[in-house]
Backbone as ProteinMPNN parsed JSONL, in Angstrom:
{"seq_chain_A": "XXXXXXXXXXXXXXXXXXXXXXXXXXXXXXXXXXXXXXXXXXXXXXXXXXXXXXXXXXXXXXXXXXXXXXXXXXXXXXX", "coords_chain_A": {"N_chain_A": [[43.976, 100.102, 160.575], [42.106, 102.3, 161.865], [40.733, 104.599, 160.509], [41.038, 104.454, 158.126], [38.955, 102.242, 158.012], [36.923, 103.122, 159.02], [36.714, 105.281, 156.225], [36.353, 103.112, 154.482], [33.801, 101.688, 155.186], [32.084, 103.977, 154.868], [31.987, 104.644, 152.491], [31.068, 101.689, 151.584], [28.686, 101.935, 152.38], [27.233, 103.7, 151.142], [27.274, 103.367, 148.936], [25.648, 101.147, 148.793], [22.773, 102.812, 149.119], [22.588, 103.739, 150.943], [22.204, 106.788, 153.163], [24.128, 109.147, 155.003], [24.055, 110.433, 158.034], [25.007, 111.568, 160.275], [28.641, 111.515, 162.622], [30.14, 110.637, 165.389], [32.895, 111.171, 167.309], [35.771, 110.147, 169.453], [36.981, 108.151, 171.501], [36.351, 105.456, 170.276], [34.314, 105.463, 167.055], [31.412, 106.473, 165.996], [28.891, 106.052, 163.185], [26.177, 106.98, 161.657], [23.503, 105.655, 159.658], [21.178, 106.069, 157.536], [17.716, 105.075, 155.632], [14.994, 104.924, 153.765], [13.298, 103.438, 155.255], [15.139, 102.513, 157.217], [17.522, 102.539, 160.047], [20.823, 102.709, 160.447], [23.439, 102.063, 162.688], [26.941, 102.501, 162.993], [29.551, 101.059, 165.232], [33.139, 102.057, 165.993], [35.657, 100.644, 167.158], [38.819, 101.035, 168.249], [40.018, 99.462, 170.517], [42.253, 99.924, 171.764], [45.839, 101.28, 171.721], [48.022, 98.91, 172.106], [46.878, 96.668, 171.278], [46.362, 96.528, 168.421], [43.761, 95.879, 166.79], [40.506, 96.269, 165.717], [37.282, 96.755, 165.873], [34.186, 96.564, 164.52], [31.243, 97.232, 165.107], [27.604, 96.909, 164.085], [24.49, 98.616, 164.403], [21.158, 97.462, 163.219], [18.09, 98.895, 162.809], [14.468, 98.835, 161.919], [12.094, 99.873, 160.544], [8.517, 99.32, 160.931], [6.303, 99.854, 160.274], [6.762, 102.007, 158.029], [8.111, 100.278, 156.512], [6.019, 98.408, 155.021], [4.645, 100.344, 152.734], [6.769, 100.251, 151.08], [8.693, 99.161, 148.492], [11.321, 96.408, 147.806], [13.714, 97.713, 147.184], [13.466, 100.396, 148.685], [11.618, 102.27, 147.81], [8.695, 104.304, 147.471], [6.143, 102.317, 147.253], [2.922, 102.556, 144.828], [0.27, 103.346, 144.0]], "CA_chain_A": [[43.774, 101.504, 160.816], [40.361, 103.009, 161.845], [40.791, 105.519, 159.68], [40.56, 103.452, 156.694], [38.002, 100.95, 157.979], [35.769, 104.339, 158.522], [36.267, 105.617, 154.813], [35.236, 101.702, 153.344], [32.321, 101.586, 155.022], [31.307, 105.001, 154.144], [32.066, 103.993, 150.62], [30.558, 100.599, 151.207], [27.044, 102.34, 153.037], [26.389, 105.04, 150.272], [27.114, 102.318, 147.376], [24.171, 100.651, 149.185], [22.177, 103.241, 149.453], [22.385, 104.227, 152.872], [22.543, 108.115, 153.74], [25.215, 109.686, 155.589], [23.499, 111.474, 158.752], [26.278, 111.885, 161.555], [29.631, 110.682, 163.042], [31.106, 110.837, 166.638], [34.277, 110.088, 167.738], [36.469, 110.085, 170.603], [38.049, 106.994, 171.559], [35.892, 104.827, 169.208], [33.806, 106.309, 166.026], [30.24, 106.011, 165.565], [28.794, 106.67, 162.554], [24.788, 107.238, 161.578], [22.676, 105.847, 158.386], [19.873, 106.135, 157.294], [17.331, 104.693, 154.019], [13.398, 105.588, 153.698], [12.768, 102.562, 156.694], [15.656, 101.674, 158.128], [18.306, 103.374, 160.615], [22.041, 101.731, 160.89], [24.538, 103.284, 163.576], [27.944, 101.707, 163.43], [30.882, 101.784, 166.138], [34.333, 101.546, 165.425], [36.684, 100.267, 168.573], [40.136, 100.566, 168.355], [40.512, 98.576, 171.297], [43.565, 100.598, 172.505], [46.649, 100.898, 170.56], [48.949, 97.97, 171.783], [46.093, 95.256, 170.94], [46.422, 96.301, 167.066], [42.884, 95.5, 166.329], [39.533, 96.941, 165.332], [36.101, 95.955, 166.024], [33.192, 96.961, 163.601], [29.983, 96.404, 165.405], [26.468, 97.802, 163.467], [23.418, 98.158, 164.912], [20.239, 97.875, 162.076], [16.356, 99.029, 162.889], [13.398, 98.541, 160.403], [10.483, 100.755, 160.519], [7.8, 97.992, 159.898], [5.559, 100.154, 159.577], [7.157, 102.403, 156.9], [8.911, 98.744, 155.558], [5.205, 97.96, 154.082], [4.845, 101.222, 152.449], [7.924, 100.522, 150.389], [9.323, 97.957, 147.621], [12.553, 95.985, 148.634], [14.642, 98.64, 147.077], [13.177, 101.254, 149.914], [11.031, 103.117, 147.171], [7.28, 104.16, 147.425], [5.05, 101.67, 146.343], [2.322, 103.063, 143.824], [-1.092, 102.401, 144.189]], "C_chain_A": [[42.286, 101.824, 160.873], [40.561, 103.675, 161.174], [40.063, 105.089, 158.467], [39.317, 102.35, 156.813], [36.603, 102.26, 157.899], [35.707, 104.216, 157.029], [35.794, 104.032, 154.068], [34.407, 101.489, 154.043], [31.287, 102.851, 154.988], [31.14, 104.804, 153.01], [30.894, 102.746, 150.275], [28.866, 101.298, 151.38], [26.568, 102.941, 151.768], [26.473, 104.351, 148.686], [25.696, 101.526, 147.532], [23.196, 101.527, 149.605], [21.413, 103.942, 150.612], [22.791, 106.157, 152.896], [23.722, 108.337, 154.697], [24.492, 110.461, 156.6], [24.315, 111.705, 160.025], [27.33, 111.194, 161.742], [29.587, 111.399, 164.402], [32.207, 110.393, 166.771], [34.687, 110.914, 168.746], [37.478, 108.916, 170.619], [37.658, 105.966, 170.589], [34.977, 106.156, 168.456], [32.499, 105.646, 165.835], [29.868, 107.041, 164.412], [27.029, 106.094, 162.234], [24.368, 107.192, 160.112], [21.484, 105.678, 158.304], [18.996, 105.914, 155.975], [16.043, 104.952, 154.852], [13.092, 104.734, 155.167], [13.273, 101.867, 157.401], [17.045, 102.596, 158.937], [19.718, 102.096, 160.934], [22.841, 102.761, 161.901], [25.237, 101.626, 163.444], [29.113, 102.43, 164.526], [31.541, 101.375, 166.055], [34.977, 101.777, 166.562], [37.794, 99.908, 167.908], [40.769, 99.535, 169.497], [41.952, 98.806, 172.456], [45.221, 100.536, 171.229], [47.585, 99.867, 170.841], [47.938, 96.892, 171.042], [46.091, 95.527, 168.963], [45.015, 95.236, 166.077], [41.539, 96.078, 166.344], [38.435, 96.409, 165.317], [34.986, 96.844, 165.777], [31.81, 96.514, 165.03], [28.733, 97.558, 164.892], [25.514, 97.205, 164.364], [22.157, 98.462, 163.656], [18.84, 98.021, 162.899], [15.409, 99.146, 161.386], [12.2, 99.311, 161.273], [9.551, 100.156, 159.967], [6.572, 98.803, 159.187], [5.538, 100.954, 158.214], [7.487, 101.556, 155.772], [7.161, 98.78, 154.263], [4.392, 98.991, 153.196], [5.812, 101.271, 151.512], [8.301, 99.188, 149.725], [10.811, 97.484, 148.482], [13.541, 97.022, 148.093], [14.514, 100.577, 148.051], [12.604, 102.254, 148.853], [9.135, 102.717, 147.309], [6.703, 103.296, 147.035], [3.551, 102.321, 145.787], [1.064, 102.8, 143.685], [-2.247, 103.544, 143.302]], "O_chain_A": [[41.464, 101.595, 159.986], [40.937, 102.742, 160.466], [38.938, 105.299, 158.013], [38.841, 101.743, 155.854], [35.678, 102.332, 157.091], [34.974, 103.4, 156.471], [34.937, 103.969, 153.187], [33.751, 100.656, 153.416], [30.06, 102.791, 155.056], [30.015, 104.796, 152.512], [30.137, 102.675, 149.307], [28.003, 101.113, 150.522], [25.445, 102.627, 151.374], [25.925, 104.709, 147.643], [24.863, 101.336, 146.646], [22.584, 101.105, 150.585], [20.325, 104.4, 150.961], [23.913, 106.494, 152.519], [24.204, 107.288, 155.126], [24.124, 111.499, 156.05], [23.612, 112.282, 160.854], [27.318, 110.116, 161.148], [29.106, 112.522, 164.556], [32.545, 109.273, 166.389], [34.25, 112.036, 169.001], [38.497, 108.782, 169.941], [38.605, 105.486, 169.966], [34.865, 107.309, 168.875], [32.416, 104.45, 165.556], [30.173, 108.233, 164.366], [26.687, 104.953, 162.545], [24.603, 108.115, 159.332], [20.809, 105.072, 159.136], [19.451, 106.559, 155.031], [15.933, 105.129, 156.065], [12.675, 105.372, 156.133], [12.792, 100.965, 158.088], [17.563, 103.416, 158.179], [19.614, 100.988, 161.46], [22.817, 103.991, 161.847], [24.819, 100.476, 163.58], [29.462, 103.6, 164.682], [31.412, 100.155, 165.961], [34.982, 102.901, 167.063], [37.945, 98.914, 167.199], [41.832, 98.932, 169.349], [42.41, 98.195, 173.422], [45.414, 99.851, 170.224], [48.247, 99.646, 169.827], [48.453, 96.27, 170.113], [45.777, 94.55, 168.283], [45.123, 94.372, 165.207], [41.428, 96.57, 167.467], [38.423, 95.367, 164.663], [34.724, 97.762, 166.554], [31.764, 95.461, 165.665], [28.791, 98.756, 165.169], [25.46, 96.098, 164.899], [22.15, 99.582, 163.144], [18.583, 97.104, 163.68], [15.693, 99.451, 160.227], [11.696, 99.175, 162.388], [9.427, 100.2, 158.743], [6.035, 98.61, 158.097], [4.654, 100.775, 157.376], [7.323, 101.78, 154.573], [7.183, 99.078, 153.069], [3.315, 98.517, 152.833], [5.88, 102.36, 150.942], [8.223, 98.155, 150.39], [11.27, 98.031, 149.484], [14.442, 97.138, 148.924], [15.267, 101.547, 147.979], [13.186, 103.333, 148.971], [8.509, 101.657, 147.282], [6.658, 103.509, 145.823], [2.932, 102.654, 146.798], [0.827, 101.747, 143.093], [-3.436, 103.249, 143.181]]}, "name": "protein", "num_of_chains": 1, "seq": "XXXXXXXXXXXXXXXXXXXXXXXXXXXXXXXXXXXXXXXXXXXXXXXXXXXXXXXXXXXXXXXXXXXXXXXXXXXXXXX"}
């Protein structure tokens, strides 16, 4: 069920620290995160409904320049 594969990786994103900043949907579901230097968009393909299968695909970006600006837990570094 897309349904359910949405809500665990909303669950899974915001346990990791990822923001919540949009969804779309239509025929598949994209959904939009975001941390201090990095942007994820995932899209969720049903594939149609006889094929009875679901295909996750994320896309990740890094803000290098914000990255060195920030500890590995995406917090200011202190100088």
């Amino acid at each position: 069920q897309m349904a359910s594969l949405k809500d665990y990786i909303i669950t899974s994103m915001r346990n990791n620290k990822w923001k919540v900043v949009g969804e779309a949907s239509y025929q598949s579901v994209m959904l939009a995160f975001t941390k201090p230097n990095k942007t994820c968009m995932v899209v969720l393909d049903g594939g149609g409904k006889l094929s009875g299968k679901t295909q996750a695909s994320f896309y990740v970006t890094v803000d290098v320049a914000a990255a060195s600006r920030l500890n590995p837990f995406g917090e200011p570094i202190r100088q």
